[in-house]
C-alpha angles and dihedrals in degrees: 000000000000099000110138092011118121109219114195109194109198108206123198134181108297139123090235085069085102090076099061104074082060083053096043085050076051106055088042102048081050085058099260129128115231126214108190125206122200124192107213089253091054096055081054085068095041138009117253088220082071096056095042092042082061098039111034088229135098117256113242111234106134120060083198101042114123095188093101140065117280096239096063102061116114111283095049079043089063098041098056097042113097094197136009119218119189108193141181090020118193119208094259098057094044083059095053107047078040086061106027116257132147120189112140146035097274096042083041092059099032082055098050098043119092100192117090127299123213113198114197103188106214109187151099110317091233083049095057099038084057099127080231096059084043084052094048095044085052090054094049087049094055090052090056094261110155111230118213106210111235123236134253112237141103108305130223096269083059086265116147106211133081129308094080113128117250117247120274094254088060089050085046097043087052086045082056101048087048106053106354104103128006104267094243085147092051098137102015116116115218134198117190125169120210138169132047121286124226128227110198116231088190128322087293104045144043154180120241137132129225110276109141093195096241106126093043084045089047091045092047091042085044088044096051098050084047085064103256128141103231141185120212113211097192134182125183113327143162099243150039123275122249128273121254088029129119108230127194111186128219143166117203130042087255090059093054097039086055101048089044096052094044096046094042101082088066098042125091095195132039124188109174103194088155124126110222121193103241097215135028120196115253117272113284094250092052094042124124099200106175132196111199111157094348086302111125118202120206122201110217132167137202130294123235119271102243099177093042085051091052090048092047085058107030117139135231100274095010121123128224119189119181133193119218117190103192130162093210146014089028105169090038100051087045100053093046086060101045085066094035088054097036086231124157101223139012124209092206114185135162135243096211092055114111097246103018140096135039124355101012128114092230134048142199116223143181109193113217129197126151094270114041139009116227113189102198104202119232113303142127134324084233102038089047090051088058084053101052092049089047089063092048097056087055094063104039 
């Protein structure tokens, strides 16, 4: 994902200096190289051997220190990074790079690259909440610095309250949005469903199927650090959405059926993953549960199509990707409803194929559109995700 990327962590005196070497693992397992820079306080917190025994390189402290190679001072520095991260940042040099100056090694090189900058204030929360920090973020803001909003959590001095760094998967995750993948969907908007819904039986049971959420969750993660706006419809899942995605959360197929449909008019892609339970038992008041020879009965109808509604209203440009789970007859059946829900492309897999289906962490796809089949082999939620918009981008 980084391979090829420069990453330059900035590192300023804090105690949550003690994240950043498990950022800095982070950005090399993804391919990138690291240059650390390290303020003198901040060596006071943790040692700079730690940071050039992870990255092979020496860690940057002296402006006037002679003891490393030419082509890395600090304007070669700057030329080569492909994104700054200041983090944690302490008050002091928020209010230097704010105002301009440039007096050490980390401000000199902040100042003389022209990539983006990420900030990740790390402080006491009155501190940060002092109207001339406020003033100095905004600055920073106005000048097209990114600003990585801080935690809520106990501080270091025992305080509950923000200014706590966030934890190194969210760096890492805003590293990511920034330079991991070339932006071919900037300005797109994006609409993708994911999860299983849920039709109540009563207010103890439920019908549902077993959709942990995964590959939605993967295409609206690979849309975003493509550069897409996109909005998450999800219903249960195992895990957590992505970062840097609008969710709207919802429970039963109707639920979903009525934010979709709402949200699709403004969307230019739709990607519906999402497992919707076919049928919901009848309201409680009109049910005819029946008990015959301790058997129950349970009257149910039919849940609303979402993707043939969204078929029956797409509009001219727009993009509508579906996703069809079958157990024969794969390629037949989905076919069948890519031309049923007047959809543009259809993501077919098996349940009876080794890696694929519901739960696991890989999948096994044939694309389908009306002109061409394109059978992915077994990879990745994500990678196949990449795939799947990449397919996409061909055809709009």
């Amino acid at each position: 994902m980084l391979k090829g990327k420069t990453v330059v962590l900035a590192v300023t005196g804090s105690i949550a200096a003690y994240k950043i070497p498990n950022l800095a693992r982070m950005c090399l397992k993804a391919g990138a190289k690291v240059q650390v820079l390290m303020t003198q306080n901040a060596a006071n917190f943790i040692n700079p051997i730690t940071f050039e025994s992870l990255t092979g390189r020496k860690c940057l402290i002296d402006t006037f220190d002679r003891n490393f190679q030419y082509s890395v001072e600090h304007v070669a520095l700057a030329k080569e990074a492909d994104i700054v991260l200041v983090a944690p940042a302490s008050a002091n040099v928020i209010g230097k790079i704010a105002s301009g100056i440039a007096d050490d090694m980390l401000t000199t090189t902040v100042m003389a690259c022209p990539c983006k900058k990420l900030v990740s204030p790390a402080m006491n929360h009155n501190m940060y909440h002092n109207p001339i920090v406020q003033d100095n973020l905004n600055k920073l803001r106005r000048f097209g610095y990114g600003i990585i909003p801080p935690d809520t959590g106990m501080l270091a001095n025992g305080d509950t309250g923000d200014g706590r760094m966030p934890e190194e998967s969210v760096l890492f995750a805003h590293i990511l949005r920034q330079i991991g993948f070339d932006h071919d969907l900037e300005g797109r908007r994006v609409l993708v469903t994911a999860g299983a819904t849920r039709e109540a039986i009563d207010p103890v049971r439920f019908i549902t199927n077993h959709s942990s959420g995964k590959m939605g969750f993967a295409i609206a993660e690979a849309a975003m650090l493509r550069g897409a706006r996109v909005t998450l419809v999800a219903a249960h899942t195992e895990a957590p959405p992505p970062l840097f995605v609008d969710t709207v959360r919802v429970e039963s197929a109707q639920d979903m059926f009525d934010a979709v449909t709402g949200l699709a008019p403004e969307q230019d892609i739709i990607i519906k993953a999402a497992a919707v339970s076919d049928y919901t038992p009848i309201a409680a008041a009109q049910s005819k549960l029946k008990k015959s020879d301790g058997t129950l009965t349970l009257e149910l109808r039919r849940t609303p199509d979402i993707l043939k509604a969204l078929g029956q209203r797409k509009r001219p440009g727009q993009f509508l990707c579906g996703f069809s789970m079958e157990t024969d007859n794969v390629l037949e059946n989905s076919r069948k409803k890519l031309s049923e829900k007047n959809c543009d492309m259809i993501c077919a897999n098996s349940l009876r194929e080794p890696g694929a289906g519901f739960g696991t962490d890989t999948n096994v796809l044939t694309l389908i559109t009306r002109d061409d089949e394109t059978p992915l082999p077994l990879m990745t939620k994500e990678d196949a995700a990449h795939k799947i918009l990449d397919a996409i981008l061909k055809r709009i």
